[in-house]
N, C-alpha and C positions, 0 to 999 in steps of 0.2 A: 479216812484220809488216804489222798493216793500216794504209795511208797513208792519214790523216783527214782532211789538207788537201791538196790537188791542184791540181794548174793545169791539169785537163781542161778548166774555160770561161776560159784566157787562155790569146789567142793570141801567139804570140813571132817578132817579126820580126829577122833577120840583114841587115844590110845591109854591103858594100863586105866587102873580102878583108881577112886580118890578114898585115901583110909577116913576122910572128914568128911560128914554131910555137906556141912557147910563149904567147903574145898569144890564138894561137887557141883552144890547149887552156883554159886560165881562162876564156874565154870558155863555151866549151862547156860546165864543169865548171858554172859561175853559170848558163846555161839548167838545167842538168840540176838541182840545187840549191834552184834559186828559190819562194817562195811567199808570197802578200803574201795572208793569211787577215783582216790589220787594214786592208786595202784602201789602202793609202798611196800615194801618188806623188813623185816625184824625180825627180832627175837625180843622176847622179854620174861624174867625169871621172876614171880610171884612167890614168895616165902612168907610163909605163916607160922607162927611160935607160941606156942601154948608154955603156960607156967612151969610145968615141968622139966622144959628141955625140948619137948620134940618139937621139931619143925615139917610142915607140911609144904610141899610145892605143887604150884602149878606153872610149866613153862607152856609159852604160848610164839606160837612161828606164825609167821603169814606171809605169803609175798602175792602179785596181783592175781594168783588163779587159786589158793589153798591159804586154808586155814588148820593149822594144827593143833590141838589140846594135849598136855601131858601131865601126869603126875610125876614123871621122872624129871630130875634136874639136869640143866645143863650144862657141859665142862664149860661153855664159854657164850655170853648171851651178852645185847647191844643196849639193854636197860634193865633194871634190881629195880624191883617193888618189897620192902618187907614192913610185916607189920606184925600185930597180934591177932590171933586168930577171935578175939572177941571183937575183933574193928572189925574186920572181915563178917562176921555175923554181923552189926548192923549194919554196916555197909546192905547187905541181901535183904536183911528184915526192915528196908526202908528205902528199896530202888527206887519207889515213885515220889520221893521227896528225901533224899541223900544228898546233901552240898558238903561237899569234901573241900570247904574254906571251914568249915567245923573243928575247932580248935583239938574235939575229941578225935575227930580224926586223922586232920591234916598235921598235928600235932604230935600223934603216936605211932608215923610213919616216914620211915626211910627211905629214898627216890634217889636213882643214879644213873648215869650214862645216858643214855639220847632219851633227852626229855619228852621231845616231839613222840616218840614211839607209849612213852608213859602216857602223856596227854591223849594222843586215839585212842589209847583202849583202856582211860579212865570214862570216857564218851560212853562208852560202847556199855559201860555196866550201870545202866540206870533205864528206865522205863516209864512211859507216862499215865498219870491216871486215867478215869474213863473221861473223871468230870473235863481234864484240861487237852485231851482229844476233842468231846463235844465244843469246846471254847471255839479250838482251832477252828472246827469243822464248819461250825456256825458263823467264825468271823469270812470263812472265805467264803461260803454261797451265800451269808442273809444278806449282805451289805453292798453286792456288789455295785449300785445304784450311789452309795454314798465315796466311792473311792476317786471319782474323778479329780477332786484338785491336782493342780500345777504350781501352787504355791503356801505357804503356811499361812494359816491363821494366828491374828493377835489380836490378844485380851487386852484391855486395861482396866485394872483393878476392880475383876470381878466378883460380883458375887457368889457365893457358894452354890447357891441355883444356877447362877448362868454358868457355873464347871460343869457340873450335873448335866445339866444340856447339852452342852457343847459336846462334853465325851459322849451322850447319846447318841448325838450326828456320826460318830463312829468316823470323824477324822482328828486329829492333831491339833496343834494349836499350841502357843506361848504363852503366856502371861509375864506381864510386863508391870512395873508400880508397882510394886510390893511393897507392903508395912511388915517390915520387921516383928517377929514373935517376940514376945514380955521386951519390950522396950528394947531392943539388944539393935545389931546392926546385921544391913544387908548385907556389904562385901566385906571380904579379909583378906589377911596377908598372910602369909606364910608365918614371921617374927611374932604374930598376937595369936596365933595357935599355938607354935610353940609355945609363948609364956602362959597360954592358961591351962593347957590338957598338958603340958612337958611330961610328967609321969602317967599317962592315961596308958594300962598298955592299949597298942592299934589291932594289933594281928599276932597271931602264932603262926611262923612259916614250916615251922616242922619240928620235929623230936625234941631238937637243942637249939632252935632258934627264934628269939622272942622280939619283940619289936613294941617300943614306946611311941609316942607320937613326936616326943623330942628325938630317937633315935630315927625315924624315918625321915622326919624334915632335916636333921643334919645331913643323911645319906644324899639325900633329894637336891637339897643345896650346895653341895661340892662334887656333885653328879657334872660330869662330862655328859656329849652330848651324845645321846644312846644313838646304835644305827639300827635300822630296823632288819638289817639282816641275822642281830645278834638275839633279837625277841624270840623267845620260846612263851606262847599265848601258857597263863598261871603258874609260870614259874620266873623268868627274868627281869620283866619288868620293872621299873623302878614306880609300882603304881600300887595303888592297895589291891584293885579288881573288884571292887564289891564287896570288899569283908563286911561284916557288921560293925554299923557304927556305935563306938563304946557307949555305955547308956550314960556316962557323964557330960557327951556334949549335944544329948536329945533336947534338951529343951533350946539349946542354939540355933540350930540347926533342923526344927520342925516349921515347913511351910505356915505361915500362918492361917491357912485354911484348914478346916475341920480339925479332930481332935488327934490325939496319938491312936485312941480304940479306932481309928476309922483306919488306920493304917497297918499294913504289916513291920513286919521288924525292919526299919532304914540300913541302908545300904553306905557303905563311903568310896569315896572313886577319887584318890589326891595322886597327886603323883606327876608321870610326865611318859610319854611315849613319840615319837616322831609321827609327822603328820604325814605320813603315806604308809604307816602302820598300825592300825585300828585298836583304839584305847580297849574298846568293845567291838568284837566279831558281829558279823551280823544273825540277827538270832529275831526270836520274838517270845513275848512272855504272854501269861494267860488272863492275867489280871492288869487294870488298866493303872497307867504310870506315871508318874512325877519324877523327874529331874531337874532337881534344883539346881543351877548352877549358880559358886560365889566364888572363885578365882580366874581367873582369864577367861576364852571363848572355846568353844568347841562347834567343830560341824558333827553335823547328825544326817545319814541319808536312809531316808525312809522309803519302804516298799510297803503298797496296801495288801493287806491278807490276800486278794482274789492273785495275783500275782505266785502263788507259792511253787506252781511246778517249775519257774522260771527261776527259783532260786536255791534246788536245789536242799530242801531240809533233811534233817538226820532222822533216822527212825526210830534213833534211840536218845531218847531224852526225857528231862522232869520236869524242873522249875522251869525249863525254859528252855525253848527247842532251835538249835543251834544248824547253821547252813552251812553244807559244802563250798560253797561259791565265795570267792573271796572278790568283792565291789572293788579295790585296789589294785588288782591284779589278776584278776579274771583270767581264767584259763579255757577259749573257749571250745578246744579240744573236747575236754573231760566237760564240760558244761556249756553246750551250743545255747540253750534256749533262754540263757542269761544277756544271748543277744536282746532278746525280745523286751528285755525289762524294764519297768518307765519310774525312774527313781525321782524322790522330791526332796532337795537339800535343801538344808536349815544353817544358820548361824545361830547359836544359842549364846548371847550374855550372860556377865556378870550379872546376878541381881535378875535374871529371867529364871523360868517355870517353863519345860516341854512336858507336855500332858500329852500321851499317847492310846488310846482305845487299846485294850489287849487286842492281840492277834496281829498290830502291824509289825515289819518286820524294820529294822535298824543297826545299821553299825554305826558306831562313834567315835571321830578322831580327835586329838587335841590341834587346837589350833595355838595355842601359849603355852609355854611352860613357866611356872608351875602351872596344876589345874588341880580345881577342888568342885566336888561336884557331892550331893546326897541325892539318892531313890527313894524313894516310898511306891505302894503298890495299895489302892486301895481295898481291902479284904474282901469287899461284895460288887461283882460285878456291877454297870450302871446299866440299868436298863434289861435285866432280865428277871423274869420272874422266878422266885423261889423252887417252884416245882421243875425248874427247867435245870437245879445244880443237884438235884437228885439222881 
């Protein structure tokens, strides 16, 4: 894959030794990682606490030409990361699939002062596998024949074969008519979630901060109307972002198609965000996608894989490989060739199915609030041969 933003002209300075391995490997991992394409500058003070008492740092400076590493603390820094130094170890022993909405993590960690500065260089310390590279790689040259549409594809109430198909074609597509899983219903409201999940907990936002499903729809419902200049992307939001959805309201909230084993762990996306500020950044995942939507609408605008030097992707990522370029507000300075890109919008209903081929890329905004949406990802590629995820 071709790296479109680089740190060939920034230089990166190491200073003083890290008394912890593991201090040192994160370390290394955030050089290896890092790219500041919107030219920003910081500080940020990383603190790690072993049971004993000691605490280990790493400060970390950057502005658009250097990058600094230190083991020395700083008198005075623009964001605090602290944790325990065994988060920090899986954190590194699991860069190529770490999702820090993980309750063990995001859970036993403290975050302060300019979040945006936390948020780039939580980016920057993850890395992709080989397999969800070849994904990538494979979606942008094998296909590039099937990417022509200029408008979505809709289903009605297909078969399981004709999903299977369809994601093979390696475009998009809706589905539309839906039956209801074990007799239940397609749309909801906000008031019959609370009363059935009201104690379900939804999310752990951090150390000392737990959230019920009754606790976030009260939030949600007497939520003023957010402005999107106040959005810091996985910390402000008035939206879950993808947490895991609690395993009490799986059987609700599973497409009626295939089984739960066909799928990976579901996603929940409730919430509310302003419609010129993107519920979901635009990004693209490896494996191919369902979004269920059952509370109001949302637009979705999608880029086909063969497009990716145009949008700008990070070099550093896992589950799912996230774009400099912002589709809302493009900056075409720092990103000209976002002129060039030929995007295909979607309106997604209540009570509709966006099925996505892995590899296309997508940002998602709300168009109502509230909004309620679940993901699923189906675990086995369609349409590749077994020898080919080796």
């Amino acid at each position: 894959m071709q790296k479109l933003v680089s740190m060939e002209n920034m230089s990166v300075n190491v200073r003083s030794e890290y008394q912890s391995p593991i201090v040192a490997t994160l370390a290394q991992s955030l050089k290896d990682g890092f790219e500041n394409p919107e030219k920003l500058s910081g500080r940020c003070q990383f603190e790690f606490f072993e049971e004993n008492g000691k605490i280990h740092f790493l400060s970390v400076q950057f502005d658009p030409a250097v990058l600094t590493l230190s083991a020395e603390p700083f008198l005075e820094s623009d964001a605090q990361i602290s944790m325990p130094l065994s988060v920090a170890e899986k954190i590194i022993a699991n860069l190529e699939g770490v999702d820090y909405r993980d309750p063990d993590i995001i859970g036993k960690m403290n975050m302060s002062g300019n979040l945006h500065i936390v948020n780039h260089l939580a980016k920057a310390l993850v890395k992709p596998s080989r397999a969800t590279q070849s994904t990538f790689d494979d979606a942008t040259e094998r296909y590039r024949e099937a990417y022509s549409m200029t408008s979505i594809l809709y289903l009605d109430s297909p078969t399981e074969l004709q999903i299977l198909e369809t994601i093979e074609s390696k475009q998009p597509f809706i589905i539309r008519h839906l039956e209801a899983n074990n007799g239940g219903q397609i749309k909801w409201t906000l008031e019959q979630l609370r009363s059935k999940y009201a104690d379900v907990l939804l999310r752990v936002r951090s150390a000392t901060e737990k959230e019920t499903v009754a606790d976030f729809i009260d939030k949600l419902m007497h939520l003023k109307k957010q402005k999107a200049t106040d959005i810091i992307e996985g910390h402000t939001k008035v939206y879950t972002e993808g947490c895991s959805l609690p395993w009490q309201m799986i059987d609700d909230f599973l497409p009626h198609y295939f089984t739960p084993h066909d799928f990976t762990e579901p996603q929940i996306w409730l919430g509310s965000v302003p419609i010129d500020a993107p519920a979901s950044s635009l990004h693209r995942d490896p494996l191919d996608g369902f979004l269920y939507q059952l509370i109001g609408r949302k637009k979705v605008i999608l880029f086909s894989p063969d497009q990716a030097r145009c949008l700008y992707p990070m070099k550093a990522y896992n589950n799912y490989q996230p774009c400099w370029v912002k589709p809302e507000s493009a900056n075409f300075d720092l990103f000209p060739l976002f002129k060039s890109a030929r995007p295909v919008d979607v309106i997604l209903e209540a009570g509709e199915i966006l099925v996505q081929p892995a590899g296309w890329f997508h940002a998602v905004y709300c168009l109502d609030s509230p909004t309620f949406s679940v993901s699923y990802f189906l675990r086995f590629p369609v349409g590749v041969e077994s020898s080919e995820l080796s």
